[in-house]
Residue, then its C-alpha position, 0 to 999 in steps of 0.5 A: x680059213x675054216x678047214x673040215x675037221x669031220x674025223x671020218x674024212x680025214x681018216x679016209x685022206x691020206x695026205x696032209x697037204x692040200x689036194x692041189x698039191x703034188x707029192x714028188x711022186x705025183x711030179x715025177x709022174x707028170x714030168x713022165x706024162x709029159x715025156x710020153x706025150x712029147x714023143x708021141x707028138x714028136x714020133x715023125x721027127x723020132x721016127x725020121x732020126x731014126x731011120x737016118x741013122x739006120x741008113x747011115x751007120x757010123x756018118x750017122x752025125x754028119x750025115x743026120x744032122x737035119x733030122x737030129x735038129x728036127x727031132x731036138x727042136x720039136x722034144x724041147x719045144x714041148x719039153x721046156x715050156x711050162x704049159x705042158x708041164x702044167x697041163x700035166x700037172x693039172x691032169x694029176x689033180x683032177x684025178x685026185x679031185x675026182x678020187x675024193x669026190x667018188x669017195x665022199x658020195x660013197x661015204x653019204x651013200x652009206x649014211 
């Protein structure tokens, strides 16, 4: 397989692996992504936890353990399959792609 030696574009690329592979710092960030996003789908089930344990104070575990189940079950579902680690993943390439484009029709621009 042929790879670009063209100087000029790997001056401007940073990184010596290929594009569709993350730095630990790119998959530390999907693996946040996916955090974020599995509480936003979960915010109900949190949200209910939440205010179980407000109302209950000390019984909140005897007391909560529907909503804490609830709560468990919906952030593993999201959190443990592959998919939505990779759909994260995903996202952070395709930014990088989108990053190279740009700076590729920038370098033709001012030849």
């Amino acid at each position: 397989m042929e790879q670009n030696k063209d100087p000029q574009m790997i001056s401007k690329h940073s990184s010596r692996l290929p594009i569709w592979v993350l730095s630990p710092r790119e998959e530390q960030q999907a693996r946040k992504n996916l955090k974020t996003a599995t509480y936003e789908k979960c915010a109900n089930f949190v949200q209910a936890m939440a205010d179980c344990a407000k109302a209950n104070g000390m019984k909140v575990f005897p007391t909560c353990d529907k909503q804490r189940d609830e709560m468990k079950s919906c952030l593993l579902f999201y959190q443990t399959d592959a998919k939505y680690l990779d759909d994260e993943r995903d996202k952070i390439i395709l930014e990088k792609i989108n990053k190279l484009e740009e700076l590729c029709q920038k370098q033709n621009s001012t030849k």
